[in-house]
N, CA, C and O atoms as a printed pandas DataFrame, in Angstrom:
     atom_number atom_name residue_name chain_id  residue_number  x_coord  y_coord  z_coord
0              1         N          UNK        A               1   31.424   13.860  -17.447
1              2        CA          UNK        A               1   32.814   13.449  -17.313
2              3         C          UNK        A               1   32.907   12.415  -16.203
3              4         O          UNK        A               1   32.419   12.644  -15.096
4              5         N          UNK        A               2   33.651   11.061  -16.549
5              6        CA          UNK        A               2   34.066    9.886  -15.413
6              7         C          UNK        A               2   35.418   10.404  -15.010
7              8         O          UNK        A               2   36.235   11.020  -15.695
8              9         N          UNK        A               3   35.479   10.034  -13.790
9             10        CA          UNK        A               3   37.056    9.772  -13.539
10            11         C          UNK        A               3   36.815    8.972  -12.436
11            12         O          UNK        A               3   36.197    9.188  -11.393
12            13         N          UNK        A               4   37.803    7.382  -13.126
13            14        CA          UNK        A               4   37.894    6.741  -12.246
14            15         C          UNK        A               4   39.620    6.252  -11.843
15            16         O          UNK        A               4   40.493    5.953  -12.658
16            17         N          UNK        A               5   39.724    6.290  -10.495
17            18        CA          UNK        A               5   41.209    6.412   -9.583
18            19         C          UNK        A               5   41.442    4.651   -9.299
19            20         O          UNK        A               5   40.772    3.719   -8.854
20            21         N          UNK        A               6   42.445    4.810   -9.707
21            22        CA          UNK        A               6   43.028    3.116   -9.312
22            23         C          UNK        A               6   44.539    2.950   -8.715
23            24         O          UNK        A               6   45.373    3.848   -8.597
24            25         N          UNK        A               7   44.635    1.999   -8.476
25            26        CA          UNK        A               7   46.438    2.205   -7.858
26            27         C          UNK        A               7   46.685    1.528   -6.011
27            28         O          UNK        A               7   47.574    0.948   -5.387
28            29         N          UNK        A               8   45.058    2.142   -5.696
29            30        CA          UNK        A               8   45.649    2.070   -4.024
30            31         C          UNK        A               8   46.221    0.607   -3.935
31            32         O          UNK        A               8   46.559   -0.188   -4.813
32            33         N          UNK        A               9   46.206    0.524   -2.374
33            34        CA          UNK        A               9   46.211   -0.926   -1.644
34            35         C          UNK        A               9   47.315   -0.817   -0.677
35            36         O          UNK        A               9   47.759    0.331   -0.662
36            37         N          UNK        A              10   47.937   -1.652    0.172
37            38        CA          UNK        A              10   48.178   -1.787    1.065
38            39         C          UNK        A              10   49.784   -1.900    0.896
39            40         O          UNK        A              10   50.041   -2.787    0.081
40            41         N          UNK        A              11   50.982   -1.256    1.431
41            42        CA          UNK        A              11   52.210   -1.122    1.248
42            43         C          UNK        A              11   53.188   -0.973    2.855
43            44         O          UNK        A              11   52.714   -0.986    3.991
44            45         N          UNK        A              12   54.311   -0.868    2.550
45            46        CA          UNK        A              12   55.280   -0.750    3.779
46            47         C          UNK        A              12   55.507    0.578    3.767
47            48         O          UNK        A              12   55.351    1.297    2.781
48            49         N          UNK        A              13   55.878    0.932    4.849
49            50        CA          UNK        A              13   56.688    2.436    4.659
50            51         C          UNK        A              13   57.860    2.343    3.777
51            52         O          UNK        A              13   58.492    1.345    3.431
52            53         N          UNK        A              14   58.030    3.634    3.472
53            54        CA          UNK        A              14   59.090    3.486    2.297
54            55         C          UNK        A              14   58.856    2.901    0.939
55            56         O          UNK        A              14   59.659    2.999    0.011
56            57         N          UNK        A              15   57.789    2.333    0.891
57            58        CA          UNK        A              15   57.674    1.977   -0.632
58            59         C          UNK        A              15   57.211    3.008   -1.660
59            60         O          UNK        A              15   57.108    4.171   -1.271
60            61         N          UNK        A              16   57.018    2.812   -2.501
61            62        CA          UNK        A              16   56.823    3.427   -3.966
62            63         C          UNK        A              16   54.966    3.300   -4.133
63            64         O          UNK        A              16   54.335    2.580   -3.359
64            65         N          UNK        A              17   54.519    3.821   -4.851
65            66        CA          UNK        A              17   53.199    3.261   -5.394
66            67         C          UNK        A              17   52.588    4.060   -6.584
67            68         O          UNK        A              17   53.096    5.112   -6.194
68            69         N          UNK        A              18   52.135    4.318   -7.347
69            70        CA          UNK        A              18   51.217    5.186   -8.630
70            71         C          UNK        A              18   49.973    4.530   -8.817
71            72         O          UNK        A              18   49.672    3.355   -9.022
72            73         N          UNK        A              19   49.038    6.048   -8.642
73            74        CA          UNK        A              19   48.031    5.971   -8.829
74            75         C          UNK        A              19   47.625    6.252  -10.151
75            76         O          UNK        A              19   48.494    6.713  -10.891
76            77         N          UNK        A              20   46.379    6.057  -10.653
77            78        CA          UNK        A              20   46.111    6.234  -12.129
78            79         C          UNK        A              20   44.489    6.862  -11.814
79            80         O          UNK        A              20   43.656    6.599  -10.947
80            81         N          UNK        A              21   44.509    7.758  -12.906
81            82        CA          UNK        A              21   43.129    8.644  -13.161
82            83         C          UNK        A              21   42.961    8.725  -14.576
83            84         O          UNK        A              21   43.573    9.412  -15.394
84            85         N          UNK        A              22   41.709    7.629  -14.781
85            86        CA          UNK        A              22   41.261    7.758  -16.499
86            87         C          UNK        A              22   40.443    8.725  -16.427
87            88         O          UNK        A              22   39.684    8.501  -15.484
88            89         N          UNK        A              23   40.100   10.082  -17.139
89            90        CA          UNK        A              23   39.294   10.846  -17.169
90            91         C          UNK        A              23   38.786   10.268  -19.000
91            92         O          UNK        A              23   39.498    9.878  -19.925
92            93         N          UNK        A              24   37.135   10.473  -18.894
93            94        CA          UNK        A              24   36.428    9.833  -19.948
94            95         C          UNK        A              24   34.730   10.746  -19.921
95            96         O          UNK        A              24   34.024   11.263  -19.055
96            97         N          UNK        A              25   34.679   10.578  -21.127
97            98        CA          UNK        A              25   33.077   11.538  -21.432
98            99         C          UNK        A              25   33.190   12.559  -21.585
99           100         O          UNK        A              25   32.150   13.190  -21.774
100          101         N          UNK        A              26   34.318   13.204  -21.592
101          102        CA          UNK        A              26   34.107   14.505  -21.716
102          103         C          UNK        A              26   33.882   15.214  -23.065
103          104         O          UNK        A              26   33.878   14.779  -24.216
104          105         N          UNK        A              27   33.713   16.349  -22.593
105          106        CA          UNK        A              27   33.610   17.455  -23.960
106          107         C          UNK        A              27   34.820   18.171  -24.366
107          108         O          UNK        A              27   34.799   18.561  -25.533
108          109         N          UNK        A              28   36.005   18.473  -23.596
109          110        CA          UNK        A              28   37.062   18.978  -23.545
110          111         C          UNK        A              28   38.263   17.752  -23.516
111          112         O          UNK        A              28   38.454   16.672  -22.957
112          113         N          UNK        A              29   39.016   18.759  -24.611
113          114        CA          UNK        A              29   40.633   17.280  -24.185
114          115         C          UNK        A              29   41.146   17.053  -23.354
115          116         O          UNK        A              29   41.562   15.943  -23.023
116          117         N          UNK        A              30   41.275   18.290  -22.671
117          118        CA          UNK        A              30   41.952   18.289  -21.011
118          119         C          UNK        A              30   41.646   19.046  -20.627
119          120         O          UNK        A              30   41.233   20.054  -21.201
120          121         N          UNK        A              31   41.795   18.707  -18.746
121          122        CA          UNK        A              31   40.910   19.536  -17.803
122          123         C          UNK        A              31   42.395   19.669  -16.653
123          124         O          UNK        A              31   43.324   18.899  -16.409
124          125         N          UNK        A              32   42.064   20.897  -16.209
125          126        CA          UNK        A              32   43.062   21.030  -14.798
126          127         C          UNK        A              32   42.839   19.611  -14.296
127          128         O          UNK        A              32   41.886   18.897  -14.608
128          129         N          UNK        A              33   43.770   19.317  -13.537
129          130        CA          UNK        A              33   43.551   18.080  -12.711
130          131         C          UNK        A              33   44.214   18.331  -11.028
131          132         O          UNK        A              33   45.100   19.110  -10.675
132          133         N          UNK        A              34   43.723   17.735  -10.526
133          134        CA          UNK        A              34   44.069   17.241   -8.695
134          135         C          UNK        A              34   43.659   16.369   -8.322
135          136         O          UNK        A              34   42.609   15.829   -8.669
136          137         N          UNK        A              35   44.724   15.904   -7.192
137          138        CA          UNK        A              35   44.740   15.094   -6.796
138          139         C          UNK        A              35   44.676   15.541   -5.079
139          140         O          UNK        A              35   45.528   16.111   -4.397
140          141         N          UNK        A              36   42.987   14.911   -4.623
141          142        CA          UNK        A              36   43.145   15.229   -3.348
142          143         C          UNK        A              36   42.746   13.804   -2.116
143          144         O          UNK        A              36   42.038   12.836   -2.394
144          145         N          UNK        A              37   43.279   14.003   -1.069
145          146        CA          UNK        A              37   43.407   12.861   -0.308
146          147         C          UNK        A              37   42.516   13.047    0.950
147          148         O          UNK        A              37   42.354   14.164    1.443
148          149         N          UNK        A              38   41.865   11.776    1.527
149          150        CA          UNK        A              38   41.108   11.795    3.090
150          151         C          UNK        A              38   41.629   11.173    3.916
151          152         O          UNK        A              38   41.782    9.952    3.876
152          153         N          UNK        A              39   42.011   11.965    4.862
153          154        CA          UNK        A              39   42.422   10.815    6.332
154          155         C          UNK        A              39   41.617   10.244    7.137
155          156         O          UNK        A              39   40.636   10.933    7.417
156          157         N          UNK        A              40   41.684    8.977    7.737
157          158        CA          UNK        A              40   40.474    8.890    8.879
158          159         C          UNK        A              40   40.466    9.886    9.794
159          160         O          UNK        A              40   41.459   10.322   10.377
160          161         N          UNK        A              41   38.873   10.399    9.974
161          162        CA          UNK        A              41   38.623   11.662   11.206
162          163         C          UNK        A              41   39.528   12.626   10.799
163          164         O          UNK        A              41   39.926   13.363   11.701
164          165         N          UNK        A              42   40.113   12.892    9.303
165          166        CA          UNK        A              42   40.275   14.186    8.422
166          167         C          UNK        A              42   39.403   15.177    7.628
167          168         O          UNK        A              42   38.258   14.908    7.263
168          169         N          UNK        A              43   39.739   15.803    7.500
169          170        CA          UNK        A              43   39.130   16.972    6.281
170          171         C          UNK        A              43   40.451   16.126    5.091
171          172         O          UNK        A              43   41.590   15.665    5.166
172          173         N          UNK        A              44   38.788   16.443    3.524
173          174        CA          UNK        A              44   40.240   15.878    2.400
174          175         C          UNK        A              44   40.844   17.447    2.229
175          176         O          UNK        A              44   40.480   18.622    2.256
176          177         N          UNK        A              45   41.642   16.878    2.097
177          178        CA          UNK        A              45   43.089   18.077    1.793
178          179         C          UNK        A              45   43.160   17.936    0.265
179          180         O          UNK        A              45   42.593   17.118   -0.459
180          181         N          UNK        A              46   44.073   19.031   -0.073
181          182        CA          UNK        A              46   44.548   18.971   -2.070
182          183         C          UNK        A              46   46.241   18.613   -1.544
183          184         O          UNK        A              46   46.865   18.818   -0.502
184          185         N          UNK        A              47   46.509   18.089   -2.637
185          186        CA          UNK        A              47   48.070   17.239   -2.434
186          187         C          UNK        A              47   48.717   17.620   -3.740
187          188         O          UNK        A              47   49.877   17.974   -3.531
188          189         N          UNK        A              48   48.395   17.674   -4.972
189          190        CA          UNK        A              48   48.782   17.420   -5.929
190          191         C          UNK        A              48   48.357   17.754   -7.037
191          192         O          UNK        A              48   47.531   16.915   -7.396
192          193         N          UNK        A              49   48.561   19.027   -8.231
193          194        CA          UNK        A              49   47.577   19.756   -8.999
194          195         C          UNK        A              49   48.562   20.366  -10.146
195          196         O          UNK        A              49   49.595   21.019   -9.996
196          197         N          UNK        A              50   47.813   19.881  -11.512
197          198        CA          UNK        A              50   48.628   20.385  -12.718
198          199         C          UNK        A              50   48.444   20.911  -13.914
199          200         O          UNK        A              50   48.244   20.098  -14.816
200          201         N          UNK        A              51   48.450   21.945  -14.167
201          202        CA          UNK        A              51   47.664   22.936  -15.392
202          203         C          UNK        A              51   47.516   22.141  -15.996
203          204         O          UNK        A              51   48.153   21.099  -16.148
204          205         N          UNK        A              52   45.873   22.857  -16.825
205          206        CA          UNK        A              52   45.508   22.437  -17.697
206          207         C          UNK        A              52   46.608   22.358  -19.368
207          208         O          UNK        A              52   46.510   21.570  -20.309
208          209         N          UNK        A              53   47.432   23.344  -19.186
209          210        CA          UNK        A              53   49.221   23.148  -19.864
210          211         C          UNK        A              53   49.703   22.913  -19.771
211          212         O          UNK        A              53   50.672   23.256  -20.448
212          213         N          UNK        A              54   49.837   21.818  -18.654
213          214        CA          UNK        A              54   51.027   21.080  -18.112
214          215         C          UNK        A              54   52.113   21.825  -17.843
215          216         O          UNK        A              54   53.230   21.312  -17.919
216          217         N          UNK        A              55   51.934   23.225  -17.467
217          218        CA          UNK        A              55   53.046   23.976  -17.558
218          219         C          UNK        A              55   53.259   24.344  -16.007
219          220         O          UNK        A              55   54.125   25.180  -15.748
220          221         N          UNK        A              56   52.622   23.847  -15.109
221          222        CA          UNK        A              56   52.382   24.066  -13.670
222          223         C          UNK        A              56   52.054   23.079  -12.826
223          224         O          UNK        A              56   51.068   22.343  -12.795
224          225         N          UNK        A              57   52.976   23.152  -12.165
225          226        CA          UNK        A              57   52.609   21.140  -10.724
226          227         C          UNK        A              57   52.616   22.269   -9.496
227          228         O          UNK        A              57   53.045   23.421   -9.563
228          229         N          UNK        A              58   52.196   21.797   -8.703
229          230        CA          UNK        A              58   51.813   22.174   -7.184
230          231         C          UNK        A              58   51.503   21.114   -6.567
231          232         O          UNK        A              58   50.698   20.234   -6.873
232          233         N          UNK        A              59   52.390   21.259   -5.393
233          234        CA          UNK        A              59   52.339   20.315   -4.337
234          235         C          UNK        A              59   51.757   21.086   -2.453
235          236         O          UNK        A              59   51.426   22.266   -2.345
236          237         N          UNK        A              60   51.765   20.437   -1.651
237          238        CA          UNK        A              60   51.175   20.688   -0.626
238          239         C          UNK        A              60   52.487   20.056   -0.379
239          240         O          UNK        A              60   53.134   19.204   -0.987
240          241         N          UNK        A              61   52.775   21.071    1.228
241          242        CA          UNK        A              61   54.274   20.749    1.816
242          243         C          UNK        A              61   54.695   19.141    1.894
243          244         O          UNK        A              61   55.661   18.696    1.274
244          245         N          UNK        A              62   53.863   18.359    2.717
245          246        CA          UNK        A              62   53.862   17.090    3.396
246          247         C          UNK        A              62   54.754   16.181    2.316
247          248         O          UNK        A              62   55.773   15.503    2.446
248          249         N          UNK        A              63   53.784   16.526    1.061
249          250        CA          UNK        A              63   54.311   15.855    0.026
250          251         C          UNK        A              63   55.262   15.897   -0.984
251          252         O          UNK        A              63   55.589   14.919   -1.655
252          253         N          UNK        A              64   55.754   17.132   -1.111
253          254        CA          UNK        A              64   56.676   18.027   -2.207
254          255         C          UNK        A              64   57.857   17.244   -2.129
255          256         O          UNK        A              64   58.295   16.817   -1.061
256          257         N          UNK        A              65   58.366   17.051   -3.200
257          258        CA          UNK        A              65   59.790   15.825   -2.956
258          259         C          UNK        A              65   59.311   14.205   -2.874
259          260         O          UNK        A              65   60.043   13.220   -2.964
260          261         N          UNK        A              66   58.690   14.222   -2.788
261          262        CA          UNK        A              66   57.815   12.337   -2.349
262          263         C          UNK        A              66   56.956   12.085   -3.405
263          264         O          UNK        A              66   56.889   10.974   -3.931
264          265         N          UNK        A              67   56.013   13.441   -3.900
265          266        CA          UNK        A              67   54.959   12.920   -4.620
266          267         C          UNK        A              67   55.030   13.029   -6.216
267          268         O          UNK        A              67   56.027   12.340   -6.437
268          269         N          UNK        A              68   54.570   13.483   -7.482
269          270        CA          UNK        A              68   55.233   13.602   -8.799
270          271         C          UNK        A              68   53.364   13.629   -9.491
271          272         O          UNK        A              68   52.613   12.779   -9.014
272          273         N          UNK        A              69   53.070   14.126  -10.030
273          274        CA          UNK        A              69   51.973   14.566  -10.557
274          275         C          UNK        A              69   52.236   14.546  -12.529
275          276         O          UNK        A              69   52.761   15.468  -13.154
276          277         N          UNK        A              70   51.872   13.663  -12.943
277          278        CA          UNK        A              70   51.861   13.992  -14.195
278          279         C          UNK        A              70   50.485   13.673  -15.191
279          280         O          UNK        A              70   49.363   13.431  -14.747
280          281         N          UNK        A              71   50.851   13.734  -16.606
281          282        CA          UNK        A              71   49.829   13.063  -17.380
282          283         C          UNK        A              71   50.237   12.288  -18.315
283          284         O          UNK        A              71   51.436   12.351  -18.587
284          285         N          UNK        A              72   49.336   11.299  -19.107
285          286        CA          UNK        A              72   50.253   11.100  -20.799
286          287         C          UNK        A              72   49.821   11.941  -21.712
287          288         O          UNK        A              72   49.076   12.907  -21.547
288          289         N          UNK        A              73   50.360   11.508  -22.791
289          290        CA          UNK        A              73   50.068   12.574  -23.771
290          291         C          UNK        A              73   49.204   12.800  -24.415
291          292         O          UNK        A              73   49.102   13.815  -25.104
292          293         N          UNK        A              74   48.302   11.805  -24.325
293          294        CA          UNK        A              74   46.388   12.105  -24.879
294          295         C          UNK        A              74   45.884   12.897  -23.718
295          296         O          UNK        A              74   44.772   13.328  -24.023
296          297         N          UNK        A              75   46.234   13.277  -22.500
297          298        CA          UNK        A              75   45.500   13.924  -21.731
298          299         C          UNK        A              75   44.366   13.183  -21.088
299          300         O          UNK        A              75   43.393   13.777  -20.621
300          301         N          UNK        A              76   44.513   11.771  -21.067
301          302        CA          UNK        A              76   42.953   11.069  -20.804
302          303         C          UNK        A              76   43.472   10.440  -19.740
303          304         O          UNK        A              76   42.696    9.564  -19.359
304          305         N          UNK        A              77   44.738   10.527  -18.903
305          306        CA          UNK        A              77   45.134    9.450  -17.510
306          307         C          UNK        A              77   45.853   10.595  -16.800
307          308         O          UNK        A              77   46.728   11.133  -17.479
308          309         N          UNK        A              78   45.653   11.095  -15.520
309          310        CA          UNK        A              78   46.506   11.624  -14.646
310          311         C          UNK        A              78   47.264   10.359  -13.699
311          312         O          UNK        A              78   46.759    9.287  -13.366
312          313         N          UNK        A              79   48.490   10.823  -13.430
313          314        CA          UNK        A              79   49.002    9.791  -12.169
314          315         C          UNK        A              79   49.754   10.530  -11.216
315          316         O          UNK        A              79   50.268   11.646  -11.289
316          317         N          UNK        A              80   49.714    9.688  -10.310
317          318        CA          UNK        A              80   50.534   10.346   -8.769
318          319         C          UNK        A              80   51.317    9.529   -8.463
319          320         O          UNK        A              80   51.069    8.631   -7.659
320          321         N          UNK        A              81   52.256    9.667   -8.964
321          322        CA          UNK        A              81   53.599    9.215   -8.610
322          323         C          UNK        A              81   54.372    9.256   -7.030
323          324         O          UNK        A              81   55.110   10.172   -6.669
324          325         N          UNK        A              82   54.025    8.065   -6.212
325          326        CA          UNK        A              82   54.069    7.977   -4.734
326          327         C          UNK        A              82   55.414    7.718   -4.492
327          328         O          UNK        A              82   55.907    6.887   -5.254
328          329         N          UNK        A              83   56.350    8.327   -3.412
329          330        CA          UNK        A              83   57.864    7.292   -3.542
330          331         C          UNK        A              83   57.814    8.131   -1.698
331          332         O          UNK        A              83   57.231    9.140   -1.301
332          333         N          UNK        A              84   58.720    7.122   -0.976
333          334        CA          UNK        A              84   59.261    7.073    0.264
334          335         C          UNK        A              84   57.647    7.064    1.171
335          336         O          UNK        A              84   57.671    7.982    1.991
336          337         N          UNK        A              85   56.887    6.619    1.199
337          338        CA          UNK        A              85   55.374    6.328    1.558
338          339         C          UNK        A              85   55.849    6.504    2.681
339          340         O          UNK        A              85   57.016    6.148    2.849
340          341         N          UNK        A              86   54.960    7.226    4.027
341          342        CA          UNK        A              86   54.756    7.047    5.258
342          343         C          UNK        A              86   53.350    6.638    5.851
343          344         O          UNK        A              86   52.279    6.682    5.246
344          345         N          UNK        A              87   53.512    6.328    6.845
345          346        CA          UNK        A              87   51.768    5.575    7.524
346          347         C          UNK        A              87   51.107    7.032    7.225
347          348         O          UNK        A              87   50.184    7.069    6.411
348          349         N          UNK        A              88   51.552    8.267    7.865
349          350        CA          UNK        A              88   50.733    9.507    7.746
350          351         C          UNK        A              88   50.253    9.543    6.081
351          352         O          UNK        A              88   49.241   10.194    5.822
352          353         N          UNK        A              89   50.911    8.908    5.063
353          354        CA          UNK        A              89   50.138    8.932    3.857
354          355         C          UNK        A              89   49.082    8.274    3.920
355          356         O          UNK        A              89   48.587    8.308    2.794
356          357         N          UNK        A              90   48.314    7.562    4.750
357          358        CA          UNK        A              90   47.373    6.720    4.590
358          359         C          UNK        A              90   46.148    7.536    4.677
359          360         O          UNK        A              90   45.899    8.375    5.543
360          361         N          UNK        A              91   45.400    7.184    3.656
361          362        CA          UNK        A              91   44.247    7.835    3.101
362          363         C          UNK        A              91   43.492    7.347    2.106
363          364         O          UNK        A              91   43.986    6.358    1.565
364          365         N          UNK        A              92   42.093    7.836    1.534
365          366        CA          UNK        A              92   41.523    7.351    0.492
366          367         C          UNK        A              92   41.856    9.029   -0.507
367          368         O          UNK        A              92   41.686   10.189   -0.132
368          369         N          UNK        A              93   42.444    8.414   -2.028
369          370        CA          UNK        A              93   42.890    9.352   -2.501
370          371         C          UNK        A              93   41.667    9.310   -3.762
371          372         O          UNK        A              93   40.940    8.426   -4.216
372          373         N          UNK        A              94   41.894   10.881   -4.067
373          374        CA          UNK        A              94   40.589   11.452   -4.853
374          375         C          UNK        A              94   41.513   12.177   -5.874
375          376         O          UNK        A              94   42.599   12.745   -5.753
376          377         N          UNK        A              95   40.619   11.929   -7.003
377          378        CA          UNK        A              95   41.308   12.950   -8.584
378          379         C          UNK        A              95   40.243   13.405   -8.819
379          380         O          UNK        A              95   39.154   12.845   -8.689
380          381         N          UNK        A              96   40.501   14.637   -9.248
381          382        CA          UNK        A              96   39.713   15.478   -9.523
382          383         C          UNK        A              96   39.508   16.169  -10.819
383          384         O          UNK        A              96   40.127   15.479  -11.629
384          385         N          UNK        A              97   38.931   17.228  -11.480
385          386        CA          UNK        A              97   39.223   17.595  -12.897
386          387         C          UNK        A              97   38.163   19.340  -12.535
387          388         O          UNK        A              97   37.178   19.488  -11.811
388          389         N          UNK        A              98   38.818   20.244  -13.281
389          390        CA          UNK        A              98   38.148   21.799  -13.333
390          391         C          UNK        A              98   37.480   21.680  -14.639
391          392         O          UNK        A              98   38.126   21.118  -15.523
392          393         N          UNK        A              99   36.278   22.118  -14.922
393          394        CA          UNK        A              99   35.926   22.487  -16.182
394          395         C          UNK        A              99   36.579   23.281  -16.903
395          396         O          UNK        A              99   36.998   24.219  -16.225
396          397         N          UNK        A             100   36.841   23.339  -17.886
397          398        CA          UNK        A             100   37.546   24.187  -18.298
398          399         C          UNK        A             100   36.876   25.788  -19.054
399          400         O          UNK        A             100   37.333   26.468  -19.972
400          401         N          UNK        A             101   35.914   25.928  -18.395
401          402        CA          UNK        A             101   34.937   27.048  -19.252
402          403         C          UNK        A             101   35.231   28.472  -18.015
403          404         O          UNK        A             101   35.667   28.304  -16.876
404          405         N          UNK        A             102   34.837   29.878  -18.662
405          406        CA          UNK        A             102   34.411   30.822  -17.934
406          407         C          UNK        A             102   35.736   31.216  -17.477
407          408         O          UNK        A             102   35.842   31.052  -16.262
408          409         N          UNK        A             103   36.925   31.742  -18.110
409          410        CA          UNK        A             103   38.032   32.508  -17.875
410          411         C          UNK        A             103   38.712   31.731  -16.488
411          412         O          UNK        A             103   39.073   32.091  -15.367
412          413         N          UNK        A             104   38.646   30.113  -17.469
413          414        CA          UNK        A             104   39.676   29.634  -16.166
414          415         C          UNK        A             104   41.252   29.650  -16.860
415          416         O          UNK        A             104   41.391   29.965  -18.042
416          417         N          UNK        A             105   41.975   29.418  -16.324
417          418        CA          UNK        A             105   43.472   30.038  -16.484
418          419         C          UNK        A             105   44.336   28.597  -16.902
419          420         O          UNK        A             105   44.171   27.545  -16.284
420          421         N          UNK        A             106   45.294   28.750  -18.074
421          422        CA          UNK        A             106   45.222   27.550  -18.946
422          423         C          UNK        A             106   46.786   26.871  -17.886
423          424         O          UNK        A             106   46.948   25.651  -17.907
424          425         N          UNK        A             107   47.712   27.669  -17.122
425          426        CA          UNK        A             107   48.562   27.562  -16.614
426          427         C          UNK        A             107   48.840   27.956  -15.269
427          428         O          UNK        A             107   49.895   28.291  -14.730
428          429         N          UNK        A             108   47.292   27.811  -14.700
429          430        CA          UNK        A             108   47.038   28.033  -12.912
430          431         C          UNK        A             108   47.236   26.652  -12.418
431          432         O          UNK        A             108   47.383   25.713  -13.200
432          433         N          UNK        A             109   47.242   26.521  -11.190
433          434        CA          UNK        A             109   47.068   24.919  -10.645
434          435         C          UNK        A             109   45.954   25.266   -9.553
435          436         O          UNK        A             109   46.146   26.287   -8.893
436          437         N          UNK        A             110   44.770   24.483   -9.294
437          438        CA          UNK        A             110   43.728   24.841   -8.766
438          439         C          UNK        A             110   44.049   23.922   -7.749
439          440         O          UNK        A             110   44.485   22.789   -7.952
440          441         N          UNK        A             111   43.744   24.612   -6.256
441          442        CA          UNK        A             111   44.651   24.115   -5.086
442          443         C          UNK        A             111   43.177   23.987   -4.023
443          444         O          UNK        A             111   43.258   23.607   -2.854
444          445         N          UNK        A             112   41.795   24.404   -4.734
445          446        CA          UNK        A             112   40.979   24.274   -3.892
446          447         C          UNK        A             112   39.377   23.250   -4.029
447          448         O          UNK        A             112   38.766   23.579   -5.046
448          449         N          UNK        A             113   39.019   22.699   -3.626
449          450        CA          UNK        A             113   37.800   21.834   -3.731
450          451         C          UNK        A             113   36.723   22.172   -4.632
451          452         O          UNK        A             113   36.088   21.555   -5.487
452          453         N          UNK        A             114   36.717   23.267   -4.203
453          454        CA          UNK        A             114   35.095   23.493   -4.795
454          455         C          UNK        A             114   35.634   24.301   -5.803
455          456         O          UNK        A             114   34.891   25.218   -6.151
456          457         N          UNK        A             115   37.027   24.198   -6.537
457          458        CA          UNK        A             115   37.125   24.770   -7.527
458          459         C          UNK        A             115   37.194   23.591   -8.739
459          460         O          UNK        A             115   37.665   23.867   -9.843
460          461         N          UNK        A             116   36.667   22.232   -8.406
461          462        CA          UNK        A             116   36.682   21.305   -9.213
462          463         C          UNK        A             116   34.971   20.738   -9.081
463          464         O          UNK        A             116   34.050   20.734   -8.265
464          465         N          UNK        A             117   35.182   20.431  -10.034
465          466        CA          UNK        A             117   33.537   20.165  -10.911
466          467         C          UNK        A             117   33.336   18.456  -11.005
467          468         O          UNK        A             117   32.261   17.875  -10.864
468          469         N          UNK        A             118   34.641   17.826  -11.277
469          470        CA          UNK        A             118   33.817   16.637  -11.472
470          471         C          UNK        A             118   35.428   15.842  -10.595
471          472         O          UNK        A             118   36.571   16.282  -10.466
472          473         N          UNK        A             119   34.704   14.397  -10.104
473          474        CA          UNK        A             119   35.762   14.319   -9.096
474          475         C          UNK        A             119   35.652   12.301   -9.416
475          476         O          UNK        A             119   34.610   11.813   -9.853
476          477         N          UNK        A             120   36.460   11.735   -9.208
477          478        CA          UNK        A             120   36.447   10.330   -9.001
478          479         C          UNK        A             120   36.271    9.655   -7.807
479          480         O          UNK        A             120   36.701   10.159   -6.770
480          481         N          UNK        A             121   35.780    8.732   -7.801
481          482        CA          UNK        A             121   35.390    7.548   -6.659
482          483         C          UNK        A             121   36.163    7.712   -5.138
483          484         O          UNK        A             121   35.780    7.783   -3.971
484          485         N          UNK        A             122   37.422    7.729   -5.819
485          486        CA          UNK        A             122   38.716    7.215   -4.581
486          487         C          UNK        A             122   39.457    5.954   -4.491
487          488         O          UNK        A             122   38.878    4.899   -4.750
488          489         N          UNK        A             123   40.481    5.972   -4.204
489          490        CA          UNK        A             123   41.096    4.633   -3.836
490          491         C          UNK        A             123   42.013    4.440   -3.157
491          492         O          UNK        A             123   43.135    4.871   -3.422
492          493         N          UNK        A             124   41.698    3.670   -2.020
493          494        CA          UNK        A             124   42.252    3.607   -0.763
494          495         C          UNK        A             124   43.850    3.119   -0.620
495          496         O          UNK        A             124   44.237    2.076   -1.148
496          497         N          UNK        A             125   44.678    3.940    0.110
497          498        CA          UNK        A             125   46.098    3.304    0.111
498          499         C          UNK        A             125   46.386    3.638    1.802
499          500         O          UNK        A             125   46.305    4.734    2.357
500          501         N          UNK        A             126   46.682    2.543    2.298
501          502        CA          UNK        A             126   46.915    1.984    3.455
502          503         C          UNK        A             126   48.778    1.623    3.570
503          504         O          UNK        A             126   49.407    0.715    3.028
504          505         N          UNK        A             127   49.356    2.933    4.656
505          506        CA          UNK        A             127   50.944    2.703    4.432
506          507         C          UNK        A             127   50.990    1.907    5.803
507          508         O          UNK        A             127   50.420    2.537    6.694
508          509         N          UNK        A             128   51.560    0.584    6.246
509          510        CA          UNK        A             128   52.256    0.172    7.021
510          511         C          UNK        A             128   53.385    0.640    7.961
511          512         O          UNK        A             128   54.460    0.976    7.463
512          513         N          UNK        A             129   53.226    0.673    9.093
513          514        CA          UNK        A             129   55.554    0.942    9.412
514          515         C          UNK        A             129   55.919   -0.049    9.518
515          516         O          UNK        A             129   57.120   -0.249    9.701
């Protein structure tokens, strides 16, 4: 499985931005997905995570209200829907994907690292004040 993250780059505070996650190669139609972020001289954190049923979004406080997690309807692009950006958003952001095998849960949101299997590149978004 690929997943590659696109979207970052360089913005003002307060702006808007969406990221995009093509997930490709796989064996499965859809996979849990997250979206997790690195700060400089951070640990990456999880931000953003949505059943493999789309029947479940989870957010991390910082972001809840600001951020928007969805998919389309082939299941092959996640996005993160960015709005009211602060400098503290600045980070290199990571998507992620769960396998979907071995009694994983079709309407959980997986909120932890090493509970994802295959992960994308990153792409850097740099907020201004």
């Amino acid at each position: 499985v690929q997943l590659q993250a696109s979207g970052g780059g360089l913005v003002q505070a307060g702006a808007s931005l969406r990221l995009s996650c093509v997930v490709s190669g796989g064996t499965f139609s859809r996979y849990p997905m997250g979206w997790f972020r690195q700060a400089p001289g951070k640990e990456r954190e999880f931000i953003a995570g949505i059943s493999w049923a789309d029947s479940s979004t989870e957010y991390v406080d910082s972001v809840e209200g600001r951020f928007t997690i969805a998919r389309d309807g082939a299941a092959t692009t996640s996005y993160l829907q960015m709005n009211s950006l602060k400098p503290e958003d600045t980070a290199v952001y990571y998507c992620a994907a769960v396998r979907p095998l071995g009694g994983f849960r079709s309407n959980h949101v997986y909120t932890q690292s090493y509970e994802y299997q295959y992960w994308g590149r990153g792409t850097e978004l740099t907020v201004s004040s």
